[in-house]
mmCIF file of the C-alpha atoms, coordinates in Angstrom:
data_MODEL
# 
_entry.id   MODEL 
# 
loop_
_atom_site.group_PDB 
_atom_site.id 
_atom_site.type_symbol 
_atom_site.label_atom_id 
_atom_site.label_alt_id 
_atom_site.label_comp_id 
_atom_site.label_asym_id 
_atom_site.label_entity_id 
_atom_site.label_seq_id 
_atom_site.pdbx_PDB_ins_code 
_atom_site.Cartn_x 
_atom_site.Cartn_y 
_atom_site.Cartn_z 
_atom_site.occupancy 
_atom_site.B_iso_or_equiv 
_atom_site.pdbx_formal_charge 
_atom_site.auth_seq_id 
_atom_site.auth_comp_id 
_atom_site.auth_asym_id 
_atom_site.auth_atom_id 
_atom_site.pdbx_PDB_model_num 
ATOM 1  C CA . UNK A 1 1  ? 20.445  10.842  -17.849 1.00 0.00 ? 1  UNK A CA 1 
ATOM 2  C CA . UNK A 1 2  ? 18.403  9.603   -14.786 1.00 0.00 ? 2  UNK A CA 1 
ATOM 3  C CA . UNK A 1 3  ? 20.653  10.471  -11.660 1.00 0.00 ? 3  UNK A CA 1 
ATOM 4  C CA . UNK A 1 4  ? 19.226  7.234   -9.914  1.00 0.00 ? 4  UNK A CA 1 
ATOM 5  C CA . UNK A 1 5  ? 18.314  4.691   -12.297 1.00 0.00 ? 5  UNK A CA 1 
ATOM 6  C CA . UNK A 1 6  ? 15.840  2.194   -9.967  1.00 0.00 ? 6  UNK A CA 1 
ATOM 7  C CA . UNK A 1 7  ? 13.628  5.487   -8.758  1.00 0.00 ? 7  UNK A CA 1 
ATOM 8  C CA . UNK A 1 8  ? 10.986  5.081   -11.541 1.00 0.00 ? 8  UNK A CA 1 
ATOM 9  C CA . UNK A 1 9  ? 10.526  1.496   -11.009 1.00 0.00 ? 9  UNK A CA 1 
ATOM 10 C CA . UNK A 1 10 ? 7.496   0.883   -9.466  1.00 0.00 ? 10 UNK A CA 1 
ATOM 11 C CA . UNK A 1 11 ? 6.638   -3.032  -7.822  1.00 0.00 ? 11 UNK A CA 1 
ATOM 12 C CA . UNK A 1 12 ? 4.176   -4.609  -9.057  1.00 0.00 ? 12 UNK A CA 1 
ATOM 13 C CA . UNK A 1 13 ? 0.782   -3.699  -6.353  1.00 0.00 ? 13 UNK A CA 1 
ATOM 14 C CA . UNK A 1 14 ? -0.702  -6.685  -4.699  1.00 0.00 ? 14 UNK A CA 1 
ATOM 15 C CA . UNK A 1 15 ? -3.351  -8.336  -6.678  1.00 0.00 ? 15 UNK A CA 1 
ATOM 16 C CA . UNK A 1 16 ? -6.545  -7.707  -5.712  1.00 0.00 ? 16 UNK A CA 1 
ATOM 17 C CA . UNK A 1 17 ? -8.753  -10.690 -3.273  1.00 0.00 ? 17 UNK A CA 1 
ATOM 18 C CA . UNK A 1 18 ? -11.993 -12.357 -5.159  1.00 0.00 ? 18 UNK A CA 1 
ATOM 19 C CA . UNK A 1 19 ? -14.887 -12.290 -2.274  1.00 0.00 ? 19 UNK A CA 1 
ATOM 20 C CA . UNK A 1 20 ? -18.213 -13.203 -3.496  1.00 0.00 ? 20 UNK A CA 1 
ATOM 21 C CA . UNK A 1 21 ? -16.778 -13.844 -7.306  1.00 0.00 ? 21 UNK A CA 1 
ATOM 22 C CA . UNK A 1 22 ? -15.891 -10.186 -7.055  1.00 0.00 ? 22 UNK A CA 1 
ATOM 23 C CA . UNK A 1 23 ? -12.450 -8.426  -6.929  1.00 0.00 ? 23 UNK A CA 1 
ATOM 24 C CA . UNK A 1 24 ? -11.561 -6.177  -4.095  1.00 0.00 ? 24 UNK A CA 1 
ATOM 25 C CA . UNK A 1 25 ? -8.734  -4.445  -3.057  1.00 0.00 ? 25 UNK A CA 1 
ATOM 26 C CA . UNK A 1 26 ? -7.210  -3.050  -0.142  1.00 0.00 ? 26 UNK A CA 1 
ATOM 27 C CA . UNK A 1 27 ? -7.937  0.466   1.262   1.00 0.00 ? 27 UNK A CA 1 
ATOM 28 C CA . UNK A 1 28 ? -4.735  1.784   3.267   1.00 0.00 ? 28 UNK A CA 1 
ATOM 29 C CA . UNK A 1 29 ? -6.418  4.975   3.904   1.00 0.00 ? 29 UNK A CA 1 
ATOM 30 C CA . UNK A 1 30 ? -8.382  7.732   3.161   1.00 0.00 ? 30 UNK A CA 1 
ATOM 31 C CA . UNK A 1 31 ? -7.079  10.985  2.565   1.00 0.00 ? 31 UNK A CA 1 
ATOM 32 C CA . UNK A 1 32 ? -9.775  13.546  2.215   1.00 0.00 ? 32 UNK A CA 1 
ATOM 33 C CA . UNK A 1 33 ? -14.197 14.063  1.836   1.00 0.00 ? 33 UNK A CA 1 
ATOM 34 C CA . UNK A 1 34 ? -16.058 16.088  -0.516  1.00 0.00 ? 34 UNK A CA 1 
ATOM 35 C CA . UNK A 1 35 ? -19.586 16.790  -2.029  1.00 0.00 ? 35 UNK A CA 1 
ATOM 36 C CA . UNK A 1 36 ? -19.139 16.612  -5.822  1.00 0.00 ? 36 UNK A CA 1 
ATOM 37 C CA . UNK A 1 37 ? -22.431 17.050  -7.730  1.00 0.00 ? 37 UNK A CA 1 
ATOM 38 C CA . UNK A 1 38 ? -24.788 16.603  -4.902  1.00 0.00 ? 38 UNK A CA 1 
ATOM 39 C CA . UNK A 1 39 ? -22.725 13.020  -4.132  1.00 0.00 ? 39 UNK A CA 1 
ATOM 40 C CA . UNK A 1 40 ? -19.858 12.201  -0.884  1.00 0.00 ? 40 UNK A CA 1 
ATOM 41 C CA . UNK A 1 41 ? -17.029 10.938  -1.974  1.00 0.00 ? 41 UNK A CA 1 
ATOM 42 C CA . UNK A 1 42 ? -13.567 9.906   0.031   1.00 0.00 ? 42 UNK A CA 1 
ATOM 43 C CA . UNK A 1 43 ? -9.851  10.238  -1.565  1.00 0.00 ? 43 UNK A CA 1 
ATOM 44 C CA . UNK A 1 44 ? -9.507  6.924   -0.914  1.00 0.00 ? 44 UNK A CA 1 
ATOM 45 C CA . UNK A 1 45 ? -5.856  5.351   -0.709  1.00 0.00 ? 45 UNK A CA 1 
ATOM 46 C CA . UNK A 1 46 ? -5.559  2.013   -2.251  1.00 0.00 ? 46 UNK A CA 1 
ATOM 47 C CA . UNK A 1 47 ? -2.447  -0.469  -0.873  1.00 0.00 ? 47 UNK A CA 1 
ATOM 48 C CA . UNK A 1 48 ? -0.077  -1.188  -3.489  1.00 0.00 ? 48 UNK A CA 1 
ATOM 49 C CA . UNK A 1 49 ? -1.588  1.588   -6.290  1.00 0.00 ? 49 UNK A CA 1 
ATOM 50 C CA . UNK A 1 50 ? -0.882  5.079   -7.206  1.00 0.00 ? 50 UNK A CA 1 
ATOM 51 C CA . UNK A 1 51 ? -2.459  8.054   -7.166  1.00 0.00 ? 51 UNK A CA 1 
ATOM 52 C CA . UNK A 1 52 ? -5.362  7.954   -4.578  1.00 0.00 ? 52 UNK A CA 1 
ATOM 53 C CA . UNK A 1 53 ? -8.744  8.056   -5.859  1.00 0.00 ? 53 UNK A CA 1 
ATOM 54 C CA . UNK A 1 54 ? -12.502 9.714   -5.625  1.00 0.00 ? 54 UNK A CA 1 
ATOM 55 C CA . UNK A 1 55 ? -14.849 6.969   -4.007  1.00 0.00 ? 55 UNK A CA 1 
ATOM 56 C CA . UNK A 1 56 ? -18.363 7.014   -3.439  1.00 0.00 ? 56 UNK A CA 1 
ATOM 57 C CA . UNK A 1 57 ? -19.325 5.731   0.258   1.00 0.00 ? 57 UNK A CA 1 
ATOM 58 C CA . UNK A 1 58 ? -20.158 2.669   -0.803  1.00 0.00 ? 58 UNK A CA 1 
ATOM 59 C CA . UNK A 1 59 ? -16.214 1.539   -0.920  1.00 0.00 ? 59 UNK A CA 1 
ATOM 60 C CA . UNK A 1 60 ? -14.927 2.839   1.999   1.00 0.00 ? 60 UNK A CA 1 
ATOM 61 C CA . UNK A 1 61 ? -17.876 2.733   4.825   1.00 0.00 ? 61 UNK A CA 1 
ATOM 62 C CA . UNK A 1 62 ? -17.169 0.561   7.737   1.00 0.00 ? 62 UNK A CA 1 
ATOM 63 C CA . UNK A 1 63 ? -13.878 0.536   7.233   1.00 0.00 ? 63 UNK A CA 1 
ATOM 64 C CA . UNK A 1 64 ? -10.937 1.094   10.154  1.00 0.00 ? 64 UNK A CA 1 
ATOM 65 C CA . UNK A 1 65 ? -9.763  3.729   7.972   1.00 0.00 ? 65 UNK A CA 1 
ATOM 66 C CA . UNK A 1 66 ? -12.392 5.782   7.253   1.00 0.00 ? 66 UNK A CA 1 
ATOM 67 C CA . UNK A 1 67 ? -13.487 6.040   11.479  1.00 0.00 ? 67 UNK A CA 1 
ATOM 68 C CA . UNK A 1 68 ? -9.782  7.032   11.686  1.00 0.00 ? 68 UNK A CA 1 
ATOM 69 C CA . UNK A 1 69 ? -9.802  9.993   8.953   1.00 0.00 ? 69 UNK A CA 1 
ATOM 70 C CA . UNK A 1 70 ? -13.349 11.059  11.157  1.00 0.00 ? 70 UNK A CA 1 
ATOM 71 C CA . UNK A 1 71 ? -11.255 11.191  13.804  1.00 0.00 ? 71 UNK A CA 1 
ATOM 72 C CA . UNK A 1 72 ? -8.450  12.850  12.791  1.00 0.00 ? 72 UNK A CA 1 
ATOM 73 C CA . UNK A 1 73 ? -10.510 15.486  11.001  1.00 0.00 ? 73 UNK A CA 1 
ATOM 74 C CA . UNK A 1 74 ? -14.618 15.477  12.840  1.00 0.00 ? 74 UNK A CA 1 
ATOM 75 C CA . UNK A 1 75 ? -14.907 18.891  10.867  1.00 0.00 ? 75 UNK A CA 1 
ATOM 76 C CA . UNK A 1 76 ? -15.094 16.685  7.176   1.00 0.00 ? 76 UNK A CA 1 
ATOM 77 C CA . UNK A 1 77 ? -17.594 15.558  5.468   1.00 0.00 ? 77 UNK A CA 1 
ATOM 78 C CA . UNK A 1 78 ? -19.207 12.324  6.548   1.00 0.00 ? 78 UNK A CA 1 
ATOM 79 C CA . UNK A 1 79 ? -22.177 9.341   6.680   1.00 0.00 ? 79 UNK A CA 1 
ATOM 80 C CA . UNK A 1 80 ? -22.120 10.354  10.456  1.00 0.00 ? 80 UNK A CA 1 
ATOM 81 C CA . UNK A 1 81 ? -23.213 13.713  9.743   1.00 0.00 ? 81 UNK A CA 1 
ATOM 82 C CA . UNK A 1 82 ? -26.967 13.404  10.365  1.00 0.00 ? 82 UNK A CA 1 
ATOM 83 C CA . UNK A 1 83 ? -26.276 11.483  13.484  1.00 0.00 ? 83 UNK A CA 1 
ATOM 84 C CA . UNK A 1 84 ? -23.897 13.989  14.906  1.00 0.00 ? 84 UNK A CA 1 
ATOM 85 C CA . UNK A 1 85 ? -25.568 17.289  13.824  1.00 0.00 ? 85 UNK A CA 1 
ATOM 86 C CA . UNK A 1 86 ? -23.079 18.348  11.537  1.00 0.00 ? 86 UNK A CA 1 
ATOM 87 C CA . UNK A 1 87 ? -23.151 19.819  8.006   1.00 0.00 ? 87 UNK A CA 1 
ATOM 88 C CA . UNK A 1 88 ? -25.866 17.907  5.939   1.00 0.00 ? 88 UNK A CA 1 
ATOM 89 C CA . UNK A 1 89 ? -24.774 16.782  2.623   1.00 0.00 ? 89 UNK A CA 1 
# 
């Protein structure tokens, strides 16, 4: 017997906004860098969906949230990398 019946319910996440005739959604963060098989990618945090997932750059650059994970952690990898002189990708 679940203790708390309402803690798996989930709300329904915010559908996504059409721009262009395209569907996009709403990045609430990003949560980690990596080089997977020669490629960047960002654990990218979508608003309204579970879990975070593996982006290329092409989803997240630009973005408030992506200057503030740089911030928060200058050591990770980046598109700024060349232009700072840190660890080429």
């Amino acid at each position: 017997m679940v203790a708390d019946p309402l803690a798996e319910q989930h709300g329904e996440p915010p559908p996504p906004v059409e721009v262009d005739g395209e569907e996009k959604y709403q990045v609430s963060g990003v949560e980690d860098s990596r080089v997977y098989r020669n490629q960047l990618q960002h654990l990218t945090l979508w608003a309204g969906h579970d879990p975070p997932t593996w982006e290329p750059p092409k989803f997240v650059d630009g973005l408030q949230a992506l200057k503030q994970f740089h911030q928060c952690y200058p050591g990770k990898h980046g598109p700024l990398e060349k232009v700072l002189g840190g660890p080429q990708i």
